[in-house]
TIVEX-77125 format. One record per residue: x, y, z of N, C-alpha, C in turn. Coordinates in steps of 0.02 Angstrom, whole numbers, padded with zeros to 5 digits, always signed. Example, Ala and Ser with C-alpha at 12.3 -4.5 7.8 and 13.67 -1.06 7.14 Angstrom:
<sites>
+00660-00284+00390+00615-00225+00390+00660-00165+00390;+00642-00112+00354+00684-00053+00357+00645+00002+00394;
</sites>
This chain:
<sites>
+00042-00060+00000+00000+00000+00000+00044+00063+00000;+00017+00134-00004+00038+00192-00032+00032+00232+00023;+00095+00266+00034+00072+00343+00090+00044+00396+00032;+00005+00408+00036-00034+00473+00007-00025+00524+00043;-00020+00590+00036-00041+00661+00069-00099+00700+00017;-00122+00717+00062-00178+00753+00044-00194+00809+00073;-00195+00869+00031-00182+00942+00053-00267+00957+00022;-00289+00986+00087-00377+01001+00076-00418+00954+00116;-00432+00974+00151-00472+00919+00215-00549+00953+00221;-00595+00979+00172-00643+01007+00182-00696+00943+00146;-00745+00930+00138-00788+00895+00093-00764+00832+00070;-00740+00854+00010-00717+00811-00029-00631+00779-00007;-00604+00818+00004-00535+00801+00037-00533+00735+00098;-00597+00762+00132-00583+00724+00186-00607+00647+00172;-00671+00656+00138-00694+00587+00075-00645+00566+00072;-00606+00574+00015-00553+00536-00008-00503+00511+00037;-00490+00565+00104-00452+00514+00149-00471+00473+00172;-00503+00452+00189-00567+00414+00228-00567+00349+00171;-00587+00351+00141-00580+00294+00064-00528+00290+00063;-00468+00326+00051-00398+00289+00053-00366+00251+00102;-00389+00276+00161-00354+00226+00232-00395+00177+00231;-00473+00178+00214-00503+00094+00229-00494+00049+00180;-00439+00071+00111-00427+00050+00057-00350+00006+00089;-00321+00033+00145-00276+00006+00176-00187+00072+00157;-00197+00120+00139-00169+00163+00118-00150+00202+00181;-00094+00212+00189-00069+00273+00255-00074+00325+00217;-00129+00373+00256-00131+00432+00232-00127+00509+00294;-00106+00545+00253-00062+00598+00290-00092+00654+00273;-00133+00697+00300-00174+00744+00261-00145+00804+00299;-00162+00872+00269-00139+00935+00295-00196+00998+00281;-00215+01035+00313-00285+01081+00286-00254+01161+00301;-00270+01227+00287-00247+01282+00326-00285+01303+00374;-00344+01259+00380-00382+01274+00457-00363+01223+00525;-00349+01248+00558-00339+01196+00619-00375+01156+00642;-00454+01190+00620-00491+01138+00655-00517+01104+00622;-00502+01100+00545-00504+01059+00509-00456+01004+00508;-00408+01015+00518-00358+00952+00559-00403+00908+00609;-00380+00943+00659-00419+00901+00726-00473+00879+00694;-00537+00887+00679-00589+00848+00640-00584+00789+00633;-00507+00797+00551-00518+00729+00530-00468+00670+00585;-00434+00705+00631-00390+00676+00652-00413+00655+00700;-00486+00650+00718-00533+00626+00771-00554+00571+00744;-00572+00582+00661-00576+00517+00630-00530+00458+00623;-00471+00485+00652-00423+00417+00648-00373+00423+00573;-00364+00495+00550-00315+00504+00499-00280+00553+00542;-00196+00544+00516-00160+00574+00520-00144+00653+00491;-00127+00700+00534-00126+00763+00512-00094+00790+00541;-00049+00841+00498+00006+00880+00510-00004+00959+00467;+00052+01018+00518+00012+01079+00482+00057+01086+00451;+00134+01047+00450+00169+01079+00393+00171+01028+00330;+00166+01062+00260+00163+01024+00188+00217+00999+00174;+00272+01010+00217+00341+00973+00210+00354+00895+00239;+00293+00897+00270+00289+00822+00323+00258+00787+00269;+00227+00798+00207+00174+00762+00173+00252+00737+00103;+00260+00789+00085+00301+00778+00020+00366+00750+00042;+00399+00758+00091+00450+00716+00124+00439+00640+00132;+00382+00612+00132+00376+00550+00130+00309+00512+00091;+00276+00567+00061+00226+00505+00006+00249+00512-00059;+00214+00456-00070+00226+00449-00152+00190+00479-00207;+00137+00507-00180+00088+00540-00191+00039+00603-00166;+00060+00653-00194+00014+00711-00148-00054+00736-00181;-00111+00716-00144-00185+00733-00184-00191+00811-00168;-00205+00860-00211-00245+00891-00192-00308+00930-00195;-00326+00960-00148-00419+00950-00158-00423+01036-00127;-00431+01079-00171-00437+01140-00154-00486+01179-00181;-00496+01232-00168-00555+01269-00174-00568+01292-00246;-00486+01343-00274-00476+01389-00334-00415+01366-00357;-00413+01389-00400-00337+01376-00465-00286+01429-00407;-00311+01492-00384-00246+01513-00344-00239+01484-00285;-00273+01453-00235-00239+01405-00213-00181+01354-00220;-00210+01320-00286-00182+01272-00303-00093+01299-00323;-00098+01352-00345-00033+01382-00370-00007+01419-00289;-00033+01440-00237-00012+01445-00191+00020+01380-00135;-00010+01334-00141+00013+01250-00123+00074+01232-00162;+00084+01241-00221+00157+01224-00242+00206+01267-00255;+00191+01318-00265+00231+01386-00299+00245+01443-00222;+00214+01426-00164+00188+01489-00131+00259+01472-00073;+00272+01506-00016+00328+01512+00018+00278+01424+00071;+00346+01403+00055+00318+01329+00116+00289+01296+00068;+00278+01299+00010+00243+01267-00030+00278+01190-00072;+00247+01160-00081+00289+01095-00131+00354+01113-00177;+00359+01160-00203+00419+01197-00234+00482+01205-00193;+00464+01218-00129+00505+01233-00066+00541+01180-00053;+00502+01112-00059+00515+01034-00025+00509+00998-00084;+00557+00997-00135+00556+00955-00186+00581+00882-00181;+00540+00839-00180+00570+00774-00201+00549+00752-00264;+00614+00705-00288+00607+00678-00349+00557+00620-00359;+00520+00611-00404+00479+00551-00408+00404+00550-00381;+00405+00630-00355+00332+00629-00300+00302+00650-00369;+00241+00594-00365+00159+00661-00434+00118+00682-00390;+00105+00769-00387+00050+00799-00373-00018+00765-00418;-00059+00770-00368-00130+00737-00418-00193+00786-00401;-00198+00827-00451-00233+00908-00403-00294+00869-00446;-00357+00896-00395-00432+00845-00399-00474+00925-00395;-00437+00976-00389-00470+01037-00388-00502+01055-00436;-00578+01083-00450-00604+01107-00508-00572+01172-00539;-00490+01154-00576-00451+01202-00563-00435+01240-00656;-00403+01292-00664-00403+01315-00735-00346+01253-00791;-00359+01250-00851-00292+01216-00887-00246+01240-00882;-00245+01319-00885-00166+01339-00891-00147+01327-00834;-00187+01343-00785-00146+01327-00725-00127+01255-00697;-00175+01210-00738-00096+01150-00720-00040+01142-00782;-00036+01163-00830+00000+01161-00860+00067+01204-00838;+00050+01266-00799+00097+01305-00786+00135+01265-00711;+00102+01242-00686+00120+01202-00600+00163+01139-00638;+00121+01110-00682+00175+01042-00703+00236+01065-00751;+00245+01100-00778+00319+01141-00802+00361+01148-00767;+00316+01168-00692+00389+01207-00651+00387+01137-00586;+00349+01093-00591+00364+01021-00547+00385+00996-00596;+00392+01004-00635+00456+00952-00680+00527+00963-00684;+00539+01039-00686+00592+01056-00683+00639+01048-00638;+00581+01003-00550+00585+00990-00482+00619+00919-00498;+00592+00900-00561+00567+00801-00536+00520+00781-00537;+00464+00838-00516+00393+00770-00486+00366+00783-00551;+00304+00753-00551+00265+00765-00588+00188+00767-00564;+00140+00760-00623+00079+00806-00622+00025+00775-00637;-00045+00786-00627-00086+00749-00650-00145+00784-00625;-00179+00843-00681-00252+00821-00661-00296+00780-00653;-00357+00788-00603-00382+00725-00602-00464+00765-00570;-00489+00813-00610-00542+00841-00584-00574+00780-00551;-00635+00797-00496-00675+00758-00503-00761+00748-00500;-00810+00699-00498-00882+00731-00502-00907+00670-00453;-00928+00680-00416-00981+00636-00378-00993+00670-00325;-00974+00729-00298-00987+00749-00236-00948+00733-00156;-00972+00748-00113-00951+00715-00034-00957+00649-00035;-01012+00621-00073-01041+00555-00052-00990+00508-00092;-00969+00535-00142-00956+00488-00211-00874+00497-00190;-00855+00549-00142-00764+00524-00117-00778+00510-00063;-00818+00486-00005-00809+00455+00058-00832+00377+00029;-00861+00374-00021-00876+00299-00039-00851+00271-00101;-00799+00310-00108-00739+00288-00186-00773+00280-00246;-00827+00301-00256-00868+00308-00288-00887+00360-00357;-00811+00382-00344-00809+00465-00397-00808+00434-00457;-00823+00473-00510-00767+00490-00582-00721+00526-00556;-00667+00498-00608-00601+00555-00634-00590+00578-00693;-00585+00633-00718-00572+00637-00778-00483+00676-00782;-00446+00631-00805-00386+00658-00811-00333+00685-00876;-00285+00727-00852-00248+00758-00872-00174+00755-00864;-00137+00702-00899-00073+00702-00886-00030+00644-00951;+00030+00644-00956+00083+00573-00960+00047+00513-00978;+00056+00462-01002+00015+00381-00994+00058+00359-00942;+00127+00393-00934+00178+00326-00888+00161+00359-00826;+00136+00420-00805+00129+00422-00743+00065+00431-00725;+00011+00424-00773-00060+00395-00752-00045+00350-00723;-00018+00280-00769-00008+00235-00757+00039+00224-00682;+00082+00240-00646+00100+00261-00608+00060+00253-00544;+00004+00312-00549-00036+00311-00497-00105+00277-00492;-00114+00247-00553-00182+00220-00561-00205+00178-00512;-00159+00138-00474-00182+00097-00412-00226+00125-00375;-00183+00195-00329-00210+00221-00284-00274+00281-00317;-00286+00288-00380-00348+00325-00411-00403+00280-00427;-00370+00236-00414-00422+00157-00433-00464+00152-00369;-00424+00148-00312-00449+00140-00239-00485+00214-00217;-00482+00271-00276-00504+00321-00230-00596+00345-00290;-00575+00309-00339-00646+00321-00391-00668+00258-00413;-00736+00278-00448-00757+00202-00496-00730+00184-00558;-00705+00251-00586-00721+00287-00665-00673+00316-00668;-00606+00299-00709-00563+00367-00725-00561+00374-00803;-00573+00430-00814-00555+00440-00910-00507+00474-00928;-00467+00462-00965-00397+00481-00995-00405+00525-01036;-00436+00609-01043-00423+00647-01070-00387+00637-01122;-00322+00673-01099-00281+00705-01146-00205+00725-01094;-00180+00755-01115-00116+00797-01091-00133+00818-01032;-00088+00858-00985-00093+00886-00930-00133+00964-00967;-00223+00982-00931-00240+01023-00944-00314+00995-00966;-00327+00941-00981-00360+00913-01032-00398+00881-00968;-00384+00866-00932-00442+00838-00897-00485+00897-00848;-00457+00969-00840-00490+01035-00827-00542+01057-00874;-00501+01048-00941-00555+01088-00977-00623+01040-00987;-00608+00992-00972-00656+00924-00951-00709+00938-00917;-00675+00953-00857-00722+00978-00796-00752+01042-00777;-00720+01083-00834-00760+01148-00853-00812+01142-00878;-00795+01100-00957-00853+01098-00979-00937+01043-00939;-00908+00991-00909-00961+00937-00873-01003+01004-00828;-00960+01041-00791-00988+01098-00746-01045+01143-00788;-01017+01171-00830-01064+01204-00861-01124+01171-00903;-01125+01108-00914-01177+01082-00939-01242+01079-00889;-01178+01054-00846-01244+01045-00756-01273+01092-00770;-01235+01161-00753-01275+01235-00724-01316+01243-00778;-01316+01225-00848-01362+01269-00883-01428+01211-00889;-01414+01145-00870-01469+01098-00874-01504+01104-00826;-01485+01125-00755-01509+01141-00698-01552+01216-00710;-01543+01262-00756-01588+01316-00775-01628+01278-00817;-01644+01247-00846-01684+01221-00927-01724+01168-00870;-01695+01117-00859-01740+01085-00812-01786+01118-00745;-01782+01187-00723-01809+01219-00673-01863+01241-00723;-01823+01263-00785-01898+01287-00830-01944+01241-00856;-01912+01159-00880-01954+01123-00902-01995+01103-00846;-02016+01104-00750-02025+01100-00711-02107+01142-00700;-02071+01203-00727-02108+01255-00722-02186+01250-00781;-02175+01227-00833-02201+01203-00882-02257+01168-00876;-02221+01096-00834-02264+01046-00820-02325+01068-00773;-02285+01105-00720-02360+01132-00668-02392+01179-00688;-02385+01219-00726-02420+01244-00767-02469+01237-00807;-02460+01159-00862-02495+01140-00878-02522+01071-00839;-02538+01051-00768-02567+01016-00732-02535+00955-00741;-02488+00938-00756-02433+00876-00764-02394+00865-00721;-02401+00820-00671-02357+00815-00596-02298+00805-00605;-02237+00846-00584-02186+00841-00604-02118+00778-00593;-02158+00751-00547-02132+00662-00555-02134+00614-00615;-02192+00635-00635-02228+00584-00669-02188+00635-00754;-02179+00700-00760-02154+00718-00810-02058+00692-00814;-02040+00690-00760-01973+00677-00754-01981+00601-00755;-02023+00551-00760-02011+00492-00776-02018+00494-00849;-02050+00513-00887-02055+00517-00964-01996+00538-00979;-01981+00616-00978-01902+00621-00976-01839+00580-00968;-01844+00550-00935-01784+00504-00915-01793+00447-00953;-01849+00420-00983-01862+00368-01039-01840+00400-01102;-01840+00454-01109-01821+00510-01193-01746+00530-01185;-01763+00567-01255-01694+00605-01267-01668+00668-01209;-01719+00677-01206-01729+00740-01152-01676+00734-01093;-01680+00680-01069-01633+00662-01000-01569+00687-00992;-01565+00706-00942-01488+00726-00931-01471+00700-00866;-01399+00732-00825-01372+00693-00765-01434+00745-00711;-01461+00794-00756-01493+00845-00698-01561+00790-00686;-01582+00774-00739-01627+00743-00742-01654+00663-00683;-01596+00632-00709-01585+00570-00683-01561+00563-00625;-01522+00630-00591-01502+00631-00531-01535+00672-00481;-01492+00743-00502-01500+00818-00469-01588+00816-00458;-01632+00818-00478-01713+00819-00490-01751+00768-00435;-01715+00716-00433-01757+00645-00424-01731+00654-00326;-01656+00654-00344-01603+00651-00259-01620+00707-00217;-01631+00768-00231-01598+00812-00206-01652+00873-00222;-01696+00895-00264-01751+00948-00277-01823+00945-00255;-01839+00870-00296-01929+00876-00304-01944+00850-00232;-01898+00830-00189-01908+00803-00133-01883+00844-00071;-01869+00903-00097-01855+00975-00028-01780+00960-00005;-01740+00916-00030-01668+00882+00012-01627+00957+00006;-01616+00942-00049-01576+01010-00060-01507+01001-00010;-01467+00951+00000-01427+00926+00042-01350+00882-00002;-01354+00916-00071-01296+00881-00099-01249+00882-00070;-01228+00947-00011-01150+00950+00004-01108+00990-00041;-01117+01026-00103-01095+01089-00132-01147+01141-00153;-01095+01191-00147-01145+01264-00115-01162+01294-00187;-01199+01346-00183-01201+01401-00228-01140+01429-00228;-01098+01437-00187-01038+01489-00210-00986+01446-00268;-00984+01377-00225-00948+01326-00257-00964+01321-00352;-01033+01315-00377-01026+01301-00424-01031+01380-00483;-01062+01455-00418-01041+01504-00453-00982+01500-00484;-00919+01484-00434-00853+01491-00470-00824+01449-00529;-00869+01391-00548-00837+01334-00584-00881+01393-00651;-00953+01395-00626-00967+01445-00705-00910+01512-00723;-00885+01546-00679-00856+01615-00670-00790+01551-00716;-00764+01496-00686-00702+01479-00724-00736+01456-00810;-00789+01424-00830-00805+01425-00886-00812+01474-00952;-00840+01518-00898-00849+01598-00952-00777+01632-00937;-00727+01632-00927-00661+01646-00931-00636+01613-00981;-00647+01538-00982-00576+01497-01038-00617+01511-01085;-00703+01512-01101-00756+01537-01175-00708+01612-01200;-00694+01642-01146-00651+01704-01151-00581+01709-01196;-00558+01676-01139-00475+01665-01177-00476+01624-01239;-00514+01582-01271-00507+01546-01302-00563+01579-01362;-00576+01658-01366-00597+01703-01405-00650+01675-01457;-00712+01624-01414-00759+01593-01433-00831+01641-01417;-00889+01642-01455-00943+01669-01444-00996+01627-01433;-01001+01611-01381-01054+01551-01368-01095+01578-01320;-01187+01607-01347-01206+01644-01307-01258+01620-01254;-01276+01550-01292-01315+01492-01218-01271+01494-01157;-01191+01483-01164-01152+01484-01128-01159+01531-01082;-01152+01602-01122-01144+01662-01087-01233+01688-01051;-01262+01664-01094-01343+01681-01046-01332+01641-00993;-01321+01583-00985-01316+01523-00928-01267+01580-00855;-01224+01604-00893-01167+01636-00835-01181+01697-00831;-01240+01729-00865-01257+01786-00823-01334+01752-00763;-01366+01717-00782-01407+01708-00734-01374+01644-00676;-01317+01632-00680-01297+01586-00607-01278+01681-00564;-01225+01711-00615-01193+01752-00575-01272+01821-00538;-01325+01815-00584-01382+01865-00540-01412+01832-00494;-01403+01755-00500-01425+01722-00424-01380+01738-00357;-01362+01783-00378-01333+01796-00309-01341+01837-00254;-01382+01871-00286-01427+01937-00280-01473+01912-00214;-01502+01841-00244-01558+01827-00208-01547+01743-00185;-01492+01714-00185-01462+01634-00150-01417+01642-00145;-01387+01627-00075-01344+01631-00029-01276+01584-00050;-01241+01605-00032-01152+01575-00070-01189+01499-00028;-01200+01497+00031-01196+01439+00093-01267+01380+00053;-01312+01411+00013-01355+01372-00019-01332+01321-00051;-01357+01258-00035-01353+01221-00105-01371+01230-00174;-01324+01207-00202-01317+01216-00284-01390+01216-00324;-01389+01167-00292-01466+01148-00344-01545+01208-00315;-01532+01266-00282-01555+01300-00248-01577+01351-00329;-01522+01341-00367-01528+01398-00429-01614+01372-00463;-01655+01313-00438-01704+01302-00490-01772+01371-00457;-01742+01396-00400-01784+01459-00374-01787+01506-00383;-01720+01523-00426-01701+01590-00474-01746+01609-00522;-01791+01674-00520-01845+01698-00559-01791+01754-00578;-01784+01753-00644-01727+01813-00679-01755+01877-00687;-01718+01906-00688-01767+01983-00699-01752+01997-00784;-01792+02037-00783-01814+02050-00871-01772+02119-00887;
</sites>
């Protein structure tokens, strides 16, 4: 088995530790809140506040962070993985994070030795405390291959993109499909009660058709028509994955205006749903005209 470190102990971070030690994996996690330490370290994982205790002895460092500047603050930043280079270590950033920015982190960890590997991911809290994720990745074949054991023990599903970068723009785009199916399905919702069609009974037809989507089949059925509203990621959380979509539509000097209608009405839900809301909270958003 594998010492892992894992930098990000919030949600999803702590999932994955949790799945990696009952996978039989020594794992070594590190957070910048303290009492996010103690937490998981009540759970019976190991935790330390300096990032030099993690890269000094795993073979592997996950990490699970909020933003792309994070992520560039964790390796690039003073105390950071840059600081404590060992040869042979792969960062495996699981952050819903930008392409350039792992492309720019794995340039300058190569120049270290280690290497790199996106590895966005989608299932939620539930789907990394029960190894249960997708991965969609971004890197090398020899050092996928490399880590695939311990990505094996930490998801169901990994898909091999492309290059380092390629499994971000991955998870940009999966993100933005959600958010704008999660508006279209609030409206096809709206529709049905409207015209006296119970909206169970319309989302079972749906999910037999073309119509279906993951909003459909999941987000709708788990988590909406039944008041849960308890996925475990917030409104602020998936504001920023749209705010990172309509940026690379940006840089990548594309005009795509479903896109851009979709990312002006996540970003006016804000007006009126709370960063701390669950995601799926946007099907309450009445837009202004």
């Amino acid at each position: 088995m594998a010492i892992v470190g894992i930098v990000g102990l919030g949600n999803m971070g702590r999932g994955m530790a949790l799945t990696l030690r009952r996978k039989g994996h020594r794992v070594i996690g590190t957070d910048a809140d303290p009492s996010t330490r103690e937490a998981l370290a009540a759970e019976g994982i190991e935790t330390t506040a300096r990032l030099s205790d993690l890269t000094e002895i795993a073979e592997v460092v996950v990490l699970s962070l909020p933003t792309a500047d994070v992520v560039e603050a964790v390796v690039s930043g003073r105390g950071g993985i840059l600081d404590h280079p060992r040869a042979g270590l792969v960062v495996v950033d699981t952050t819903s994070s930008h392409p350039e920015t792992s492309r720019s982190v794995a340039a300058r960890l190569a120049e270290a030795g280690m290497d790199f590997v996106d590895a966005p991911v989608s299932g939620g809290p539930k789907g990394a405390a029960t190894g249960t994720m997708t991965m969609v990745l971004g890197g090398d074949d020899a050092v996928i291959a490399r880590v695939e054991p311990i990505l094996a023990d930490m998801s169901a599903k990994r898909v091999h993109i492309g290059p380092v970068g390629a499994g971000h723009v991955c998870k940009i785009v999966n993100n933005l499909l959600c958010a704008a199916h999660l508006l279209t399905g609030a409206e096809a919702m709206r529709i049905a009660r409207a015209a006296g069609v119970e909206p169970e009974r319309l989302l079972e037809g749906l999910n037999a058709g073309s119509g279906r989507s993951g909003v459909t089949l999941v987000n709708f059925p788990t988590w909406i028509l039944n008041g849960a509203f308890d996925s475990g990621f917030t409104m602020k959380l998936m504001r920023k994955d749209v705010r990172l979509a309509a940026q690379l539509i940006d840089e990548l000097g594309l005009d795509l205006p479903i896109a851009a209608e979709a990312a002006r009405l996540w970003a006016e839900s804000a007006a009126t749903i709370g960063d701390a809301e669950d995601f799926n909270r946007i099907v309450d958003l009445r837009p202004s005209r």
